[in-house]
py3Dmol code that shows the C-alpha trace and the ligand (Angstrom):
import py3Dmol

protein = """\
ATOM      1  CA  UNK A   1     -20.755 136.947   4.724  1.00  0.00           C
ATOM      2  CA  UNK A   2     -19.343 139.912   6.319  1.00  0.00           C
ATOM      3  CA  UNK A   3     -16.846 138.068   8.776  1.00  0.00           C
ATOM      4  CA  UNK A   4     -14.727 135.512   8.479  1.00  0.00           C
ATOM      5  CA  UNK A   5     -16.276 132.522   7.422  1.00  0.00           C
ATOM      6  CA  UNK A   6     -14.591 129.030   7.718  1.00  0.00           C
ATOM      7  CA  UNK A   7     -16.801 126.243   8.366  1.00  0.00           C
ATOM      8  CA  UNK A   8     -16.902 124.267   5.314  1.00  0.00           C
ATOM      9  CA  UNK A   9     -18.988 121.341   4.399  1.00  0.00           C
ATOM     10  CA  UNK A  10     -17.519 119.235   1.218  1.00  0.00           C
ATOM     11  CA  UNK A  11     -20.039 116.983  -1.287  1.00  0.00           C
ATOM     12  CA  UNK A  12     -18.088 114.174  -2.935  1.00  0.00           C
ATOM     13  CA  UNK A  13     -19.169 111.748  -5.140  1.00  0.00           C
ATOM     14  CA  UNK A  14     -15.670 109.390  -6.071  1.00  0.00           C
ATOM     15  CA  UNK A  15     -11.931 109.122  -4.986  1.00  0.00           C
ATOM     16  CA  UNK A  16     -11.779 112.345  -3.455  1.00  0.00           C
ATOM     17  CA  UNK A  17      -8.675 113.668  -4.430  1.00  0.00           C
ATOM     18  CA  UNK A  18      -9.526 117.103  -4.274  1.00  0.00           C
ATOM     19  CA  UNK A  19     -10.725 116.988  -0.791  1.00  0.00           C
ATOM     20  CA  UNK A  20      -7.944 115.558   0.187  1.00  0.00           C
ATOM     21  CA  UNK A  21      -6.055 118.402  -1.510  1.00  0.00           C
ATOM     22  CA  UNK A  22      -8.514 121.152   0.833  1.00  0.00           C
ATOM     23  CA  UNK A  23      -7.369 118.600   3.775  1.00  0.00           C
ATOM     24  CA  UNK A  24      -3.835 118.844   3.973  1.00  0.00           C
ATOM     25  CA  UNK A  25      -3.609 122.010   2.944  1.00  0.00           C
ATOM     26  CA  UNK A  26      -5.249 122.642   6.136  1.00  0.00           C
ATOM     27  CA  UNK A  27      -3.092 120.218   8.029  1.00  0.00           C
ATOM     28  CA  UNK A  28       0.105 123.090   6.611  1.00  0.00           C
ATOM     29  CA  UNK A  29      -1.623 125.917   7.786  1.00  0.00           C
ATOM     30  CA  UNK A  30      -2.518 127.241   4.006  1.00  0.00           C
ATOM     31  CA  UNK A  31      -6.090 126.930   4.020  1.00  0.00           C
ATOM     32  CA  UNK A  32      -7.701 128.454   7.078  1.00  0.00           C
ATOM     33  CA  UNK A  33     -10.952 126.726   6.754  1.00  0.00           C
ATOM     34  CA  UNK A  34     -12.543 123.902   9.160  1.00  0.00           C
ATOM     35  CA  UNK A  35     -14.423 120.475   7.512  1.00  0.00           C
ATOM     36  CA  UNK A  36     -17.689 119.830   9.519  1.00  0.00           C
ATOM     37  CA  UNK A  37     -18.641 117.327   7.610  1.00  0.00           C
ATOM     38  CA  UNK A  38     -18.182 115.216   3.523  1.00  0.00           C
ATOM     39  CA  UNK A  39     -21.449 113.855   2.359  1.00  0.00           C
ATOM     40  CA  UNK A  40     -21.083 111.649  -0.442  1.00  0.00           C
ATOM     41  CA  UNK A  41     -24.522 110.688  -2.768  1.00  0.00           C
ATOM     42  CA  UNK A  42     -22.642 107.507  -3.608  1.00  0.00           C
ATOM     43  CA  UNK A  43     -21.928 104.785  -0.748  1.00  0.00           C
ATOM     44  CA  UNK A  44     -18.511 103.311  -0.702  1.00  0.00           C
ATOM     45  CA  UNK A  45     -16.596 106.071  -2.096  1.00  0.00           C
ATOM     46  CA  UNK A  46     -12.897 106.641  -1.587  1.00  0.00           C
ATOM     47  CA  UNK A  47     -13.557 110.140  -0.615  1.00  0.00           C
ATOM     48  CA  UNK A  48     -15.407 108.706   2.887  1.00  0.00           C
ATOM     49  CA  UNK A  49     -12.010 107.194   4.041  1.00  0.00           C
ATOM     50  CA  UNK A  50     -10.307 110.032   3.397  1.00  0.00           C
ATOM     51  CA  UNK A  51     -12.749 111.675   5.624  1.00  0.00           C
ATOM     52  CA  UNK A  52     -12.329 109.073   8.116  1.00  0.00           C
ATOM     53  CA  UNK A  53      -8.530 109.039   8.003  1.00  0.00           C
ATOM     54  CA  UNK A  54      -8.362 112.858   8.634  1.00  0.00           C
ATOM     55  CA  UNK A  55     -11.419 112.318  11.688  1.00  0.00           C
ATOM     56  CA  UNK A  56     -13.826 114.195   9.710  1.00  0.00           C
ATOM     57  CA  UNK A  57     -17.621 113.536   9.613  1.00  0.00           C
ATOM     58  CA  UNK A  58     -18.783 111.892   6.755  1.00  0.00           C
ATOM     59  CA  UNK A  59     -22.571 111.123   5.656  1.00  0.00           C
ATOM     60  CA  UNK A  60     -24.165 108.934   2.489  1.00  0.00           C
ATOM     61  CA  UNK A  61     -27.511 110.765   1.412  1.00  0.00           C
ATOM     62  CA  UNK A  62     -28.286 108.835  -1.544  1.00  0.00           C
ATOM     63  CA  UNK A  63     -29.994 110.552  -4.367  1.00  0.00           C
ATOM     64  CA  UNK A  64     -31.725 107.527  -5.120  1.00  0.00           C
ATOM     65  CA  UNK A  65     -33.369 107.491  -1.950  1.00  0.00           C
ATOM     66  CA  UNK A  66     -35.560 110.616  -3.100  1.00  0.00           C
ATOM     67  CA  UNK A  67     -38.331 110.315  -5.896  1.00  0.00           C
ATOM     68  CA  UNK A  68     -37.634 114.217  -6.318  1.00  0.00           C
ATOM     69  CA  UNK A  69     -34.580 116.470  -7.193  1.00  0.00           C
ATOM     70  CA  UNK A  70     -36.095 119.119  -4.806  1.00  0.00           C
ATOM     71  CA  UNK A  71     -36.295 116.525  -1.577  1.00  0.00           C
ATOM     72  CA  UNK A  72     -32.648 115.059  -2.149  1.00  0.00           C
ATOM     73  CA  UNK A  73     -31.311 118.683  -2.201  1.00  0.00           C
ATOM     74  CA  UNK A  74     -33.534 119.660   1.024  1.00  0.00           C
ATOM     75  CA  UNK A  75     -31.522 116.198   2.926  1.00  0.00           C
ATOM     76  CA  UNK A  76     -28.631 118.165   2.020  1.00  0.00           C
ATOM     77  CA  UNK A  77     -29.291 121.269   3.387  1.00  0.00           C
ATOM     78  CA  UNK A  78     -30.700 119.463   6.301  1.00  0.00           C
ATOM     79  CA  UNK A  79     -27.455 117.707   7.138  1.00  0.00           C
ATOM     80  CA  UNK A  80     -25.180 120.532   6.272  1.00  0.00           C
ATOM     81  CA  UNK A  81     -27.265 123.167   8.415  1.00  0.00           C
ATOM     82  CA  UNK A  82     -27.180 120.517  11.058  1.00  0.00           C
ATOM     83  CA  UNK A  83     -23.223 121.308  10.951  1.00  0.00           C
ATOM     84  CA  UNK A  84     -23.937 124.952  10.756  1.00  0.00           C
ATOM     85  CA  UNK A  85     -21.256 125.268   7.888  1.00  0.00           C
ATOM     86  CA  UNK A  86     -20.510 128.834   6.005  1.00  0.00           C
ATOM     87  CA  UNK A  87     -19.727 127.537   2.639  1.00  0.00           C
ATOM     88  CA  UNK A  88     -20.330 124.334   0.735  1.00  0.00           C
ATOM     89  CA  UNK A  89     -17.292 122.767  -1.330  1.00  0.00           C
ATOM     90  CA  UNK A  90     -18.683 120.535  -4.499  1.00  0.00           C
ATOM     91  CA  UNK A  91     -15.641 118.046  -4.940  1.00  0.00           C
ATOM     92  CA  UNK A  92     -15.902 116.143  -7.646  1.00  0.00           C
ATOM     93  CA  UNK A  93     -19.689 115.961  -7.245  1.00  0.00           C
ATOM     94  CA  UNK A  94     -21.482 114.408  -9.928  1.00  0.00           C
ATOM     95  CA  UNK A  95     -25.215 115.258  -9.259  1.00  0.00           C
ATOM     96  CA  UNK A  96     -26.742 118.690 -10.749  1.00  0.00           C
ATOM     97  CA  UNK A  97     -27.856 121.015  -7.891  1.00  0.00           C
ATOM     98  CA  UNK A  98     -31.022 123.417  -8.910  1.00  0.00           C
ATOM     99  CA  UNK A  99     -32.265 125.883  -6.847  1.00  0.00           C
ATOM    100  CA  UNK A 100     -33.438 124.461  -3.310  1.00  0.00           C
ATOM    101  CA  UNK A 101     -30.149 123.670  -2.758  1.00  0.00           C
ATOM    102  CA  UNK A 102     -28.021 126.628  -4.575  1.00  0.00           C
ATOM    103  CA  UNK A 103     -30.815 129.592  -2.978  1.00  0.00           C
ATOM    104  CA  UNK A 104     -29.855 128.165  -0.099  1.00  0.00           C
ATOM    105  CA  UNK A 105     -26.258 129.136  -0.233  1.00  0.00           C
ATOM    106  CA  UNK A 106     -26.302 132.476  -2.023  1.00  0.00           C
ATOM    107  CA  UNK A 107     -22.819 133.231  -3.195  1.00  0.00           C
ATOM    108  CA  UNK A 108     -21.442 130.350  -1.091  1.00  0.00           C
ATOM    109  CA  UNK A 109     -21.205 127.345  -2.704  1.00  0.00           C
ATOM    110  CA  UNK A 110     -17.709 126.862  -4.723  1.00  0.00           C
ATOM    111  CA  UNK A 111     -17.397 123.906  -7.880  1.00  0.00           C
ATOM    112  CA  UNK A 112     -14.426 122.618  -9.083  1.00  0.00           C
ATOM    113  CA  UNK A 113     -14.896 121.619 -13.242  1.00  0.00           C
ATOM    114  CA  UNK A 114     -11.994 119.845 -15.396  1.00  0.00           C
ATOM    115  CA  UNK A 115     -12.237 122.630 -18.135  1.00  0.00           C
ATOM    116  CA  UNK A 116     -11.005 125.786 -19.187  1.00  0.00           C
ATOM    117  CA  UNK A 117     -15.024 127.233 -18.782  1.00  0.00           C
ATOM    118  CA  UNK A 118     -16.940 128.195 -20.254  1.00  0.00           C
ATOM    119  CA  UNK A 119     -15.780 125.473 -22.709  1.00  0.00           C
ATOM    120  CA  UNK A 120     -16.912 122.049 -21.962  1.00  0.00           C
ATOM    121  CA  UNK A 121     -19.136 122.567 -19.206  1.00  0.00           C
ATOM    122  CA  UNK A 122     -20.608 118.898 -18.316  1.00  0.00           C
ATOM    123  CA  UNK A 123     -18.696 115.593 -18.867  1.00  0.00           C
ATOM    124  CA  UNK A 124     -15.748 114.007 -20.258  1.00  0.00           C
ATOM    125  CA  UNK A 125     -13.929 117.364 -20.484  1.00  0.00           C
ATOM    126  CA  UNK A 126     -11.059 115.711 -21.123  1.00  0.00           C
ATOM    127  CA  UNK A 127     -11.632 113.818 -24.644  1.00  0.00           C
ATOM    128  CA  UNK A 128     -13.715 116.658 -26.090  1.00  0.00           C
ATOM    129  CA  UNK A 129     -10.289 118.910 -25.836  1.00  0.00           C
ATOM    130  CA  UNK A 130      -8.351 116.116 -27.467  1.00  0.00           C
ATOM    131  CA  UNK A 131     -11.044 115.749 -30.105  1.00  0.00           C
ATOM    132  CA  UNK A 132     -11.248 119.486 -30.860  1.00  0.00           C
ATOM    133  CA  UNK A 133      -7.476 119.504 -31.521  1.00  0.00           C
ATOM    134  CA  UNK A 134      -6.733 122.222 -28.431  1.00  0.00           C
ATOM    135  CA  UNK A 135      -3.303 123.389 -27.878  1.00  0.00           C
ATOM    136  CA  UNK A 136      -3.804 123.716 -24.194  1.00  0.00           C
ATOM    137  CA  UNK A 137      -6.478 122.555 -21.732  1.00  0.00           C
ATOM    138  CA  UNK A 138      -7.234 122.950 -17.537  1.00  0.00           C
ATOM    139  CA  UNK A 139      -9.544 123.319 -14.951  1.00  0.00           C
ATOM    140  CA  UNK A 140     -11.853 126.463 -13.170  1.00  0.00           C
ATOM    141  CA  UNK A 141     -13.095 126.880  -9.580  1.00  0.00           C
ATOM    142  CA  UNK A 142     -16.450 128.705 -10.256  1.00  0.00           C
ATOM    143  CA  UNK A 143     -19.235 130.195  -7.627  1.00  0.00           C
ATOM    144  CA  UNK A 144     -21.907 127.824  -8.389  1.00  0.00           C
ATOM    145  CA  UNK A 145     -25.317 128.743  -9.668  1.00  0.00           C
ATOM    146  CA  UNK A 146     -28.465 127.062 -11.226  1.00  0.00           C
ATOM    147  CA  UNK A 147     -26.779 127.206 -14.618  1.00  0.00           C
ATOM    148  CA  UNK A 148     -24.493 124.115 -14.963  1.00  0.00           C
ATOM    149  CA  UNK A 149     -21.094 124.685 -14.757  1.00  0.00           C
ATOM    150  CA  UNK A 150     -22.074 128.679 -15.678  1.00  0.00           C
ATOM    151  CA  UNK A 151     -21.250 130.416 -12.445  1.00  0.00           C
ATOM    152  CA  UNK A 152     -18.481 133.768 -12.682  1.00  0.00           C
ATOM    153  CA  UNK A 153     -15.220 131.532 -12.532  1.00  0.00           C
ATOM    154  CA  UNK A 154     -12.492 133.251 -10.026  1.00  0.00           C
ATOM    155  CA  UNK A 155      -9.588 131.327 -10.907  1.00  0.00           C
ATOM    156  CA  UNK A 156      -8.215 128.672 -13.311  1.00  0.00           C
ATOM    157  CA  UNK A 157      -4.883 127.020 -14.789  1.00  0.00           C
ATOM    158  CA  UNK A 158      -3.758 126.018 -17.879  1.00  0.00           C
ATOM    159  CA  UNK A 159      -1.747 122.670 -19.151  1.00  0.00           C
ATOM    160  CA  UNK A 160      -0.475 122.449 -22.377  1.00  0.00           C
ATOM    161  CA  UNK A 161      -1.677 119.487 -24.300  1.00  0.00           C
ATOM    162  CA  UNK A 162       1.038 117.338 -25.454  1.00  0.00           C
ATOM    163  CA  UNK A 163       1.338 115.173 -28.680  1.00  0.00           C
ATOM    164  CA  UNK A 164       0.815 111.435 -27.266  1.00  0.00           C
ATOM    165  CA  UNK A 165      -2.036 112.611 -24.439  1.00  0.00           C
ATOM    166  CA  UNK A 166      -4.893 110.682 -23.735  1.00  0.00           C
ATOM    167  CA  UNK A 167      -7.727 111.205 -21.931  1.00  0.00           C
ATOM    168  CA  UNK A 168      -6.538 109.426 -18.640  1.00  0.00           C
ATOM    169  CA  UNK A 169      -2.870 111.472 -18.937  1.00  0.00           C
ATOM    170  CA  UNK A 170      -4.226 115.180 -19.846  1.00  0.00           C
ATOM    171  CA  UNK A 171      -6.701 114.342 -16.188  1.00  0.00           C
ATOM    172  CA  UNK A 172      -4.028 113.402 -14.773  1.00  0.00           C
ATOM    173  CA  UNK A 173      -2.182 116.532 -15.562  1.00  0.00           C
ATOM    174  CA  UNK A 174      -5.064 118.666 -14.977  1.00  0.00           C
ATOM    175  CA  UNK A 175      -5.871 116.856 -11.926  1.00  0.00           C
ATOM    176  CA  UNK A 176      -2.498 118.240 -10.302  1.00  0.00           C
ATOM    177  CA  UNK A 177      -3.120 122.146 -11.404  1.00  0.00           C
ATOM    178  CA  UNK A 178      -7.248 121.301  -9.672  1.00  0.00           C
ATOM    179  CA  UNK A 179      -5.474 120.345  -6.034  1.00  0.00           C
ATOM    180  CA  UNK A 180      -3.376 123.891  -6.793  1.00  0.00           C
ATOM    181  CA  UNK A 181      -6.315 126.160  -7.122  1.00  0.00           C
ATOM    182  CA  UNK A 182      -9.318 124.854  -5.066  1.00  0.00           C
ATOM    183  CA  UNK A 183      -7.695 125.002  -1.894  1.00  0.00           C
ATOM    184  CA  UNK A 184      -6.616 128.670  -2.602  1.00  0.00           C
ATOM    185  CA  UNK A 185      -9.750 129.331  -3.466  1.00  0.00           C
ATOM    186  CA  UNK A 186     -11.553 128.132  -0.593  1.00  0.00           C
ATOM    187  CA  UNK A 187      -8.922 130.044   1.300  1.00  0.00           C
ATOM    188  CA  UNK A 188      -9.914 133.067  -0.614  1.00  0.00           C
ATOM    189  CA  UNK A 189     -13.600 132.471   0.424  1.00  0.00           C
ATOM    190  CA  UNK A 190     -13.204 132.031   4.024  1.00  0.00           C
ATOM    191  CA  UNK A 191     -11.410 135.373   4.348  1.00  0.00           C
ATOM    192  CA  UNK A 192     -13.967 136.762   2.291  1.00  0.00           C
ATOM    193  CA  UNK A 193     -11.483 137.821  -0.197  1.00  0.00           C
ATOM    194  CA  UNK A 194     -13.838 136.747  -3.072  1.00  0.00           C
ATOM    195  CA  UNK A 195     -17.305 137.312  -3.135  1.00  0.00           C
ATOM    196  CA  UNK A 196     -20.154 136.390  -5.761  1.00  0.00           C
ATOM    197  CA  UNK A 197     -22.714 139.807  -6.849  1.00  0.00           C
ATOM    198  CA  UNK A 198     -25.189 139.739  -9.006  1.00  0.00           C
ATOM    199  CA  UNK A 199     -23.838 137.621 -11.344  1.00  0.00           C
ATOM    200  CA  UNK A 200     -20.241 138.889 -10.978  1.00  0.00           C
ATOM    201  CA  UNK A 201     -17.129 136.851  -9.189  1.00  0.00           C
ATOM    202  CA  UNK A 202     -14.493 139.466  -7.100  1.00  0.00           C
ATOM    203  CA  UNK A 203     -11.706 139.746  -6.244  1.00  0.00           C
ATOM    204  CA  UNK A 204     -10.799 142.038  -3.319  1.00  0.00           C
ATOM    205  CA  UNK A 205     -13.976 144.134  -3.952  1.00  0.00           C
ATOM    206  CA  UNK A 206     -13.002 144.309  -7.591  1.00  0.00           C
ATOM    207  CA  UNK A 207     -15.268 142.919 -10.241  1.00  0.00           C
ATOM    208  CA  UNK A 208     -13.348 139.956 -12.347  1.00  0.00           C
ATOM    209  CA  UNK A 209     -13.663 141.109 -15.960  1.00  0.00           C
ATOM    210  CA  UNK A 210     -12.090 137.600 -16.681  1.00  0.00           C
ATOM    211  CA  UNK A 211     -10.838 134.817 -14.534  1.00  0.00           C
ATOM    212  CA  UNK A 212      -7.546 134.971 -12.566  1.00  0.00           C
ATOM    213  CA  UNK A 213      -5.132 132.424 -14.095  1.00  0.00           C
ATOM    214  CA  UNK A 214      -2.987 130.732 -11.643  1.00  0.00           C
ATOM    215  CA  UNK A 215       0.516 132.039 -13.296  1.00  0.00           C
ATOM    216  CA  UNK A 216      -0.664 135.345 -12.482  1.00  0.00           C
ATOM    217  CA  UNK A 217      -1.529 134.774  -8.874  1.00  0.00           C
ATOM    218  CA  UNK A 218       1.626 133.084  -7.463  1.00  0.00           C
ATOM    219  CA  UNK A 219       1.946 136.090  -5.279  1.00  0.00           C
ATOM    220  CA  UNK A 220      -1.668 136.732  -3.737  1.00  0.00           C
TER     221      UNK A 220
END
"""
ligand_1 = """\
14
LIG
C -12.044 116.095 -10.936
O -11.520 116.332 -12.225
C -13.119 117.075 -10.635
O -12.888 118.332 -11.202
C -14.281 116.407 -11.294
O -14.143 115.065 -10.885
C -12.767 114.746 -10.906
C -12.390 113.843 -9.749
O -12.333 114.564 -8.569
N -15.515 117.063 -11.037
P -11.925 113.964 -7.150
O -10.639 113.185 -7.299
O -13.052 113.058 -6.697
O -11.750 115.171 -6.279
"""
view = py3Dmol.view(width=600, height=400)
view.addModel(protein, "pdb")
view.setStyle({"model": 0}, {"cartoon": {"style": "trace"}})
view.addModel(ligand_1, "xyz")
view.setStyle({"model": 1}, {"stick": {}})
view.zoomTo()
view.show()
């Protein structure tokens, strides 16, 4: 992407908080990108009405509808192309994308994952930092690739964990630092002020030797 890029299509699978983060920080002026389109996998999501309530079009494709991983991921592209978006937002989007979709996108799909990565790629994040006795815990926006959860992460924030957390209270905490850092993010990637090389995630045409952490960044 050599120009500004803004046209953003989101994939949802549940409530939909984080979109709705990406959508009013639009609505303040913070996050200069546009929403063509949400297209959820799952029908009946919260994450459609929030579409609806901010006007934006919203699509089921249901990965049940497809006897292949490869044809499910080709209705995707389909319908995003259709909205001619520049970068694809996963948002809490519980289906693993291999490489029709991702090749598709090169260095323009972001994921949001409840973990400080690269520990606990995959699910229930949350528990598995309880159960290994962690001190702290948080959340990574990532350039996707074909390896789960294993893209170059750009930028992620930490929450200490506290003596009486469960499960459902540290996601709740981390949940708040996630609607924090996507939206800058996506920012970030509409003004082409990160890019994915080769592997690599930068920063203002600087390789990342490690993520950014979000008490660094307060001032970018
Ligand atoms: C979030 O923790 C997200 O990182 C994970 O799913 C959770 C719910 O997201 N992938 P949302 O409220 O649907 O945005």
């Amino acid at each position: 992407m050599s120009k500004s890029a803004n046209k953003i299509g989101v994939l949802v699978s549940g409530g939909g908080t984080n979109l709705q983060s990406i959508i009013d920080n639009i609505h303040l002026g913070d996050c200069a990108a546009e929403i063509e389109c949400v297209i959820s996998n799952v029908a009946d999501v919260y994450a459609l009405t929030r579409a609806d309530n901010a006007n934006i079009p919203r699509h089921v494709i249901s990965h049940k509808n497809f006897s292949h991983r490869a044809e499910f991921e080709q209705a995707l592209i389909d319908k995003l192309d259709s909205y001619d978006v520049d970068i694809i937002v996963l948002a809490g989007f519980m289906r693993i994308l291999e490489s029709t979709f991702i090749s598709h996108y090169p260095g323009r799909i972001l994921n949001i994952h409840p973990s400080l990565l690269p520990k606990y790629s995959g699910l229930n994040t949350h528990q598995r930092a309880l159960e290994s006795g962690d001190s702290s815990h948080g959340c990574s926006v990532h350039f996707a690739t074909t390896e789960l959860d294993g893209g170059p992460v750009i930028l992620q924030a930490s929450v200490s964990i506290l003596e009486n957390d469960d499960a459902q209270i540290l996601a709740k905490r981390v949940l708040e630092k996630e609607h924090i850092i996507y939206p800058k993010c996506v920012q970030w990637l509409c003004e082409n002020r990160i890019h994915y090389q080769e592997g690599y995630a930068y920063f203002d045409n600087q390789r990342l030797a490690s993520p950014m952490q979000l008490e660094q960044i307060q001032s970018l």
